[in-house]
FIMIMI-401229 format. One record per residue (C-alpha): x, y, z. Coordinates in steps of 0.02 Angstrom, whole numbers, plus 32768, in hexadecimal, padded with zeros to 4 digits. Layout:
% FIMIMI-401229
XYZ ...
***
This chain:
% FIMIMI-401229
E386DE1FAA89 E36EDE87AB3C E2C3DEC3AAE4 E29EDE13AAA4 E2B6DDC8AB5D E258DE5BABAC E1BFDE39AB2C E1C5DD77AB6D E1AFDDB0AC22 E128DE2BABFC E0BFDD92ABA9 E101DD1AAC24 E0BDDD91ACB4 E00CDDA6AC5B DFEEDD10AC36 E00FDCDEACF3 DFA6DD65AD2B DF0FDD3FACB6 DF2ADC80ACFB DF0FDCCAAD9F DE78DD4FAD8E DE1EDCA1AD1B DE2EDC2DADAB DE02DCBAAE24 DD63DCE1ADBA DD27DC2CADB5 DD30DBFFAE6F DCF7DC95AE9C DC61DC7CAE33 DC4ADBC8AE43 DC5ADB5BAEED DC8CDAA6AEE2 DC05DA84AF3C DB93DADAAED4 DBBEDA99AE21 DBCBD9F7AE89 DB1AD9EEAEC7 DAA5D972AE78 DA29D9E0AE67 DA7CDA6CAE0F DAC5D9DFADA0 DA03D9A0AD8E D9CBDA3DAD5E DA3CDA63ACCA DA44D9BAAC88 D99CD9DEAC1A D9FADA84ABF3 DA7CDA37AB99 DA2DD9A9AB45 D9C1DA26AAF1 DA64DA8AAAC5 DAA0D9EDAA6F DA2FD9C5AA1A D9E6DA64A9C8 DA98DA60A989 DB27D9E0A9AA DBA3DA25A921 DB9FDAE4A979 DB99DAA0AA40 DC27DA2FAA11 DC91DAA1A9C4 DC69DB25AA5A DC93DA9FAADC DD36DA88AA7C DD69DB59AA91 DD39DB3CAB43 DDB8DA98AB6F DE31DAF8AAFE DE29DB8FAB66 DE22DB42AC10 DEB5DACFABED DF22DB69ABA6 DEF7DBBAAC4E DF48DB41ACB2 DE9BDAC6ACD5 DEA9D9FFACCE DE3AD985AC80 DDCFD932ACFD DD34D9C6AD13 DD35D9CBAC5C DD2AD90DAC40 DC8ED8FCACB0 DC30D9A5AC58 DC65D949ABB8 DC37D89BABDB DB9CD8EDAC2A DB45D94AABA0 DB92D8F2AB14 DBB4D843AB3C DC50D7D6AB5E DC6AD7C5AAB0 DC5AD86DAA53 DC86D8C6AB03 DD2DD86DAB0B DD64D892AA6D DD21D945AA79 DD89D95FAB22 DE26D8FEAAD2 DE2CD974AA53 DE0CDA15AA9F DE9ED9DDAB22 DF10D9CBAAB0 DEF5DA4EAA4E DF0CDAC2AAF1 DF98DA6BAB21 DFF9DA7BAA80 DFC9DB3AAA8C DFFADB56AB2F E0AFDAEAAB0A E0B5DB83AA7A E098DBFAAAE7 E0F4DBC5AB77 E19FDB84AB02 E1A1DC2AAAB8 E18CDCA6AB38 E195DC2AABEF E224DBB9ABB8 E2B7DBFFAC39 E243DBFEACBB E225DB58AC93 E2CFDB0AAC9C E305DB7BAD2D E284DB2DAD92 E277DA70AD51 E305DA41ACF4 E359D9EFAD83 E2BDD991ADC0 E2A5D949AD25 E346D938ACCF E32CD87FACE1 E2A1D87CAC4D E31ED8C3ABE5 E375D81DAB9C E2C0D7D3AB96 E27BD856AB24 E329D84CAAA6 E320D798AAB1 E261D77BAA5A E215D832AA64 E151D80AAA33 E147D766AA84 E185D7A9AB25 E133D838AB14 E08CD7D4AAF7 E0B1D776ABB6 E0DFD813ABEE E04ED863ABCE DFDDD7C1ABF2 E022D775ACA1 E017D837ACE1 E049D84CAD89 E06ED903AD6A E002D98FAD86 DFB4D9BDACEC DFD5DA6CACDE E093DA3BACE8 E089D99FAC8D E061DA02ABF8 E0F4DA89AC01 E18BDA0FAC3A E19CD9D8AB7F E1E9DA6CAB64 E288DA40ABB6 E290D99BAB46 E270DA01AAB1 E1E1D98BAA65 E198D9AEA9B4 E0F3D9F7A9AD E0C4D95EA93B E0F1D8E5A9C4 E0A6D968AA3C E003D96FAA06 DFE3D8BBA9CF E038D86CAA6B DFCAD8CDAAF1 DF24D8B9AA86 DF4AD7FBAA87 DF98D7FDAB36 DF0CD84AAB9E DE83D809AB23 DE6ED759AB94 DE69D7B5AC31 DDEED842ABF4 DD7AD7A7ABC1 DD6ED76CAC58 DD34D7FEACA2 DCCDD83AAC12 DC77D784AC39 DC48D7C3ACDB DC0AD85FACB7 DBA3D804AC32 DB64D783ACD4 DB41D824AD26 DAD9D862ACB8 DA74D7D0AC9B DA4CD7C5AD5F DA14D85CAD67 D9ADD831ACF1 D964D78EAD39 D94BD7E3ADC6 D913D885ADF6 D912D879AEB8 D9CAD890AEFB DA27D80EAF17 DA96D7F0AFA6 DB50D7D9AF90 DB37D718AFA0 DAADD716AF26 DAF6D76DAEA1 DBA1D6F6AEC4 DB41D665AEB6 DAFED67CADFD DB60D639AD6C DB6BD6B6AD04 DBCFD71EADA4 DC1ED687ADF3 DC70D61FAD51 DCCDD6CDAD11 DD00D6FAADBB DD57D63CADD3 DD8CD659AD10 DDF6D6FEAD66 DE47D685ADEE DE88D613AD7F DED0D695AD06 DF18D6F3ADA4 DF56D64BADEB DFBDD62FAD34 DFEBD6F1AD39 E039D6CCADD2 E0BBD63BADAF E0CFD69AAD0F E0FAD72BAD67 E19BD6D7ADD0 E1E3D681AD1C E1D6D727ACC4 E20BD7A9AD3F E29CD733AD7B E341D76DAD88 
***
């Protein structure tokens, strides 16, 4: 049991660690302002497109390893949304995100309920002991608002099922239909992105690129879902 536990710490530890040199990697390698820029977005846009469509089945199924792996290290949804939505369209890319997402997620609850779980409860048991009675009460429907009115850190979001003890089934289907509406949204303006860019080649300015429906009709699409998140979020995590 002492060498069991040990064994669980060991992984716990690595996994942290690899969490840590990943994130380090990427910002070190890539500025927000850089992968921001319109014209580094500009130039790879033809990049991509081509990718696609030499071969959808092959660039799909590689974008899938990649939301996988960047959700199991701890990432959240939104930068993948808008690559998704951006090279393959609010449609496909939505679904393609969705189901990379939760596909990491389950993993990483796993990972994390096998060789994380103490650390879990010892540090948010007590926070969110509340959720408890919800979860026994109806566990995939209130799992399903849980995972769609948000509210909660990703990251986190996806490991504090552990301490309810949900069912992988429930798991996985809940958060692929949970985040799915809110992925669309931004997968729609990632898609409006794209098609700016390529209506126009000159920069635009922050108002101009506001201004265009395809940017301006998701981005109110996001209020309103955050606006219904938000009253959600005071009947659900209610006392």
């Amino acid at each position: 049991m002492e060498k069991s536990k040990k064994i669980k710490i060991f992984v716990g530890l690595f996994y942290l660690i690899t969490v840590s040199i990943f994130l380090f990697w990427f910002f070190s390698n890539f500025s927000i302002n850089e992968i921001s820029s319109y014209n580094f977005i500009q130039s790879n846009r033809e990049y991509f497109n081509n990718l696609k469509n030499n071969n959808l089945i092959i660039t799909s199924l590689i974008f899938i390893l990649i939301v996988i792996l960047w959700i199991f290290m701890l990432g959240f949804g939104s930068p993948v949304a808008l690559v998704g939505g951006f090279i393959f369209g609010k449609w496909l890319g939505s679904f393609l995100v969705a189901l990379g997402s939760t596909f990491g997620a389950t993993l990483l609850y796993v990972f994390a309920n096998y060789f994380l779980k103490d650390f879990i409860k010892e540090k948010f048991s007590k926070k969110y002991k509340n959720l408890e009675e919800k979860f026994k009460k109806n566990e995939f429907n209130f799992f399903l608002i849980y995972r769609f009115i948000g509210g909660i850190p990703f990251a986190i979001a996806n490991l504090l099922p552990i301490l309810f003890n949900v069912s992988l089934k429930n798991y996985f289907f809940g958060t692929f239909l949970g985040v799915l509406p809110g992925l669309f949204i931004i997968c729609s303006l990632g898609h409006g992105l794209e098609k700016a860019i390529e209506k126009n080649q000159e920069s635009l300015s922050f108002v101009e690129l506001i201004l265009l429906p395809e940017i301006y009709i998701p981005i109110l699409c996001f209020l309103l879902l955050m606006l219904i998140s938000i009253v959600a979020r005071k009947i659900f995590y209610k006392d």
